[in-house]
N, C-alpha and C positions, 0 to 999 in steps of 0.2 A: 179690673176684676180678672181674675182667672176662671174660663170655664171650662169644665167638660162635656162635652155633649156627648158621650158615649157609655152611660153606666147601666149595670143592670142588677137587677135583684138577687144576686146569687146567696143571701144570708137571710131567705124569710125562715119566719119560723116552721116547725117541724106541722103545722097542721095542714098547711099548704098541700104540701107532700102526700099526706093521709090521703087528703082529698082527689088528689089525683090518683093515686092510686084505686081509690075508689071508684072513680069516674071509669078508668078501664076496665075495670074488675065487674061492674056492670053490663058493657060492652061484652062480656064473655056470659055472665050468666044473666042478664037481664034485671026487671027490677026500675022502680023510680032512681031520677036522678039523684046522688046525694047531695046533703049539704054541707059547708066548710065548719069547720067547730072552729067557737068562738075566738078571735085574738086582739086580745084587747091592746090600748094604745101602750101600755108600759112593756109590751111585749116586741110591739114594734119598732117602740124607739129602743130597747138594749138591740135587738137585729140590725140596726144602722150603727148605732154610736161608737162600737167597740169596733164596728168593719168598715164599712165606705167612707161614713164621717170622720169617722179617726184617722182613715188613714189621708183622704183629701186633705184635712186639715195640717198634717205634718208635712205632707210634699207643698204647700203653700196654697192651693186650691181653693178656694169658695163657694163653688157653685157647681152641679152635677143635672145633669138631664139625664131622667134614671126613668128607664123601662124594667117592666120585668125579664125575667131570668131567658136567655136567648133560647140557649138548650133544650128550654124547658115549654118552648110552646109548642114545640111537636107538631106541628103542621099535617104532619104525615097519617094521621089517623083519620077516617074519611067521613064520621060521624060531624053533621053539620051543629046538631045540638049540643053535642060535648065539646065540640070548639066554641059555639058560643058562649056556654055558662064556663068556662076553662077560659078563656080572655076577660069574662066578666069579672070573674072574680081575682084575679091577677091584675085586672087594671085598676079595680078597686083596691086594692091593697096598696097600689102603688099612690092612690089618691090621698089615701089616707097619710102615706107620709110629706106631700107635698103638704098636707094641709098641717102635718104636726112642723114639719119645719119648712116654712115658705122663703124661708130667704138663705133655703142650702137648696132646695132640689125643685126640678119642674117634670112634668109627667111626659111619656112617651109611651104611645101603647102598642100594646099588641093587636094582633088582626086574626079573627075565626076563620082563616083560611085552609082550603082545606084540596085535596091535588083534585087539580080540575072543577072544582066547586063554583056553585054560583056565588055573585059577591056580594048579593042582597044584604046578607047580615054581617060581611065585612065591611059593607060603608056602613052600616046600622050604627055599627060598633062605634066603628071613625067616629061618627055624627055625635053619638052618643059621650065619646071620652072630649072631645074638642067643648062644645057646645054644653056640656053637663059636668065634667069636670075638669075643664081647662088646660087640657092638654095639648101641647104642643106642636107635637110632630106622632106620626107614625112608624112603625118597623114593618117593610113588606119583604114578604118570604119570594125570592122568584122563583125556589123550586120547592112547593111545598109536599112533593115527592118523596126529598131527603136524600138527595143525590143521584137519585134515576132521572130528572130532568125528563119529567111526562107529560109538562102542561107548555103551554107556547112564549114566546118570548118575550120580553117586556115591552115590543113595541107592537103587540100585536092589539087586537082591537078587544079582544078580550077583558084587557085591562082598562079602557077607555073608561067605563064609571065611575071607576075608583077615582083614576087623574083627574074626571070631572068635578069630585066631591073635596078632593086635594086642594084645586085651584080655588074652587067655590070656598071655602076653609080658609085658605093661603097659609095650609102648613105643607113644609118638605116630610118627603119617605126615605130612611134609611134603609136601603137595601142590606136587609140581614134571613139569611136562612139561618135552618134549625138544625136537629140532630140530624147525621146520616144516619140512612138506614142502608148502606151501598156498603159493604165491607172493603172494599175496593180504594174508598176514598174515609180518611178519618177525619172526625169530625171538625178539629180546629187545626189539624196541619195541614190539610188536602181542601176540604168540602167549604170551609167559610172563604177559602181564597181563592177558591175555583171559583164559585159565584161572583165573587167583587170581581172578578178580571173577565169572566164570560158578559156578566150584564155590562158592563164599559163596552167592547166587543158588539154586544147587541144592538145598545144606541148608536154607536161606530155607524152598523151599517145600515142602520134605519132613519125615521124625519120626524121622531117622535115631538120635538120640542118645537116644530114647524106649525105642528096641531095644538100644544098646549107650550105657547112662549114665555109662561110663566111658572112650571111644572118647576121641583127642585128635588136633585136626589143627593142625598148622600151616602157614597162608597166607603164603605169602613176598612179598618184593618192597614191605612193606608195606601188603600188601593187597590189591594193585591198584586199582582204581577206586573200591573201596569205602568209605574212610574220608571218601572225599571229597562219596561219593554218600550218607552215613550218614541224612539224611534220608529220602533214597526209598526206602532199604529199610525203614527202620520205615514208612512209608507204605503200602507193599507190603505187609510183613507184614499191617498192620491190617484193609487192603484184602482179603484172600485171609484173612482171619482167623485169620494162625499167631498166635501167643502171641507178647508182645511180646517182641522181639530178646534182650536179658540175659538173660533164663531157659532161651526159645528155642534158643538158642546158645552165648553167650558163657560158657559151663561148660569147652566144650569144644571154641571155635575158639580159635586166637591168631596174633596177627601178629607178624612180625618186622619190623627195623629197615633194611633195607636200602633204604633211601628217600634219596635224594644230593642235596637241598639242604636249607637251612637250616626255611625257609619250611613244606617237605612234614613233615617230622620234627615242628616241632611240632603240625601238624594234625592226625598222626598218633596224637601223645600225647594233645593234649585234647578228641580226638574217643573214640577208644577205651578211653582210659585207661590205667594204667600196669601194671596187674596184666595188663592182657590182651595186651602186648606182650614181645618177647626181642628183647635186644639181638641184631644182626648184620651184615654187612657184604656178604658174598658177593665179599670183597674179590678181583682178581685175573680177575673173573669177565667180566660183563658190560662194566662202564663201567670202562675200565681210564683210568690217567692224571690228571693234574691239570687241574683248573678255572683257567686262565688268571684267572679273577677274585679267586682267593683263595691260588691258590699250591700248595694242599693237592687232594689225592688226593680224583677226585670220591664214590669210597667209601670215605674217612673218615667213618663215620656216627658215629667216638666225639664226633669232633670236635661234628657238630650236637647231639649228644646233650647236649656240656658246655655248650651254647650258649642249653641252656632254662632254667637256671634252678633245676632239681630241687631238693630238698631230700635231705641223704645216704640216707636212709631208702626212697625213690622211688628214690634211683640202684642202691641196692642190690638195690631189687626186679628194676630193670630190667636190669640189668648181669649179675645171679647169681640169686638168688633164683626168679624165675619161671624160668628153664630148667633148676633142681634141681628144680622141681613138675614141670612139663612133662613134663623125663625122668628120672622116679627113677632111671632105671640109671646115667645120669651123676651123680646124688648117689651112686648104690654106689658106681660107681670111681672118682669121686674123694676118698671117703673112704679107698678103698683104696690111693690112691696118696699122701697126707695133705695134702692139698687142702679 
C-alpha cells in the first residue's frame, strides 16, 4: 500500500466556512452560538472525489490520513468555547468521510487549543475523536499564538496531560501550527517551517521522551530546517551535552515527506533515513499546481520518492510500513477494513 499520512480538508463545502464566520462574528457582537447548516453526504463525497480522491488516485496512492484544513484552525482566537464547537464540528466532518469511505481515509483531529489555555477540553476532544470516532492521531499546534510564540515549549510540563492522554491512547501528535497572525513570518513559507525546526530544537534540548518513552511525534514539511542542518544539531547536542541525536530522539520523532523537489527528498532520505520517515504529500494544501519544469504537481512527493532509487523493501517501509508503527490505530483499522 501506499500511504499518506498528511492530508487535510482544504475542499469542504462552502457551509463550513459560513459557520465560522459566524462563529467570530458573534465574538464581536455577542449572541448564542451558531449552528453548521446542513451537509449532507452527496455533498461530501463530490468535495473529496473530484480533489484529494482524484487526485491520490492518479499519483498511485491509496490511502490518506486526512485532518481537517491546517489553516483553518486558528488556534489563535482565545475563546475556549469557540475552539471547542470549531474542532467539534471540523472533526466531525472529517468522520463522516472516513465513514463514507473507509478504505481511502482515517481521521486525524484537530485540538481546541487556544494560546495559553487550559487543556481540559483539548484532551476532552482527543478522548472524544479516538474513543468515539476512531481517530487516529492528533495535530498539536506548539504556538497556538500564531507566530508570536507566547506559550512555553513543548517539553515544558504544561504540556504533560495531553502526553499523558497520548500515551494512555497510544496515538502520535503531528506537530502542526496554524495561521500567523506575525506579519513578520508568512504563513507556509516562514511560520510552518519555523515550528517544525524550533520544536526539533526544543526536544534537542530537553528529556522529554525520558518521562514519556513511548510519546511519538511527527514533524511535517520534512522537517523543516533540520535535515539540512543535520550537522549542527548533533554539534549542539554534543556542545550542551544531550546524548547523541539517535537515542536522544530519533525513537520517537519522525518526519514526513512533504518536501517538493527532487534534490530535498533525497537529502531527506539519506540524511534521516528511511525508517525515520512517512511517506506524504500534504497534497492540495500548501503548494498547490504544477512545476512548469516538469509538468507534474509540485506535491507529487510519490513522484520524487520513485526518483531515488530505493530498493522494494525501503519503499515498502517508506510507503506503509513506518506509518502502521507510527499509528497502531491505523494498522487496527485497516486490518478491520482488510487492508
Amino acid at each position: 500500500m501506499i500511504i499518506d499520512i498528511h492530508g487535510h480538508y482544504t475542499t469542504a463545502p462552502d457551509q463550513l466556512q459560513r459557520y465560522r464566520d459566524a462563529q467570530l462574528a458573534r465574538l464581536v457582537d455577542g449572541g448564542p452560538m451558531p449552528a453548521l447548516e446542513p451537509i449532507g453526504d452527496d455533498e461530501l463525497r463530490e468535495s473529496v472525489e473530484s480533489n484529494q480522491l482524484r487526485v491520490l488516485e492518479e499519483r498511485g496512492g491509496d490511502f490518506m490520513v486526512f485532518s481537517p484544513k491546517a489553516s483553518g484552525m486558528e488556534h489563535h482566537i482565545t475563546d475556549p468555547a469557540t475552539a471547542e464547537h470549531w474542532a467539534r464540528e471540523s472533526n466531525d466532518l472529517v468522520a463522516r468521510l472516513v465513514e463514507l469511505y473507509p478504505r481511502r481515509f482515517a481521521g486525524v483531529c484537530q485540538l481546541p487549543q487556544t494560546p495559553g489555555g487550559a487543556l481540559d477540553g483539548v484532551i476532552a476532544e482527543l478522548e472524544r475523536a479516538v474513543t468515539e470516532l476512531g481517530f487516529v492521531g492528533c495535530n498539536i499546534n506548539p504556538d497556538p499564538s500564531g507566530g508570536f510564540w507566547t506559550g512555553p515549549p513543548m517539553t515544558d510540563e504544561y504540556w504533560f496531560p495531553l502526553y499523558e492522554r497520548m500515551v494512555e491512547l497510544d496515538v502520535p501528535g503531528m506537530i502542526h501550527v496554524s495561521s500567523s497572525c506575525n506579519a513578520n513570518f508568512h504563513a507556509l513559507g516562514a511560520h510552518y517551517l519555523n515550528a517544525d525546526t524550533s520544536v526539533f530544537m526544543q526536544l534537542l534540548e530537553g528529556d522529554l521522551f525520558a518521562r514519556f518513552p513511548t510519546l511519538r511525534f511527527v514533524i511535517p514539511h520534512g522537517g523543516g530546517a533540520v535535515p539540512y542542518h543535520w550537522g549542527r544539531y548533533h554539534g549542539l547536542a554534543a556542545r550542551m551535552g544531550r546524548p547523541p541525536i539517535g537515542e536522544h530522539l530519533m525513537q520517537n520523532v519522525f518526519f514526513d515527506s512533504c518536501v517538493y523537489h527532487g534534490p530535498g527528498m533525497r537529502l531527506l532520505i539519506d540524511v534521516i533515513g528511511v525508517d525515520n520517515v512517512l511517506f506524504a504529500s500534504e497534497m492540495l494544501g500548501a503548494v498547490r499546481g504544477d512545476n512548469p519544469a516538469t509538468g507534474s504537481g509540485w506535491d507529487d512527493t510519490k513522484r520524487y520518492v520513485d526518483g531515488l532509487g530505493l530498493s522494494e523493501e525501503q519503499r515498502s517501509r517508506l510507503f506503509e510500513g513506518n506509518a502502521r508503527r507510527v499509528y497502531p490505530r491505523l494498522d487496527a483499522l485497516l486490518g478491520r477494513v482488510g487492508l
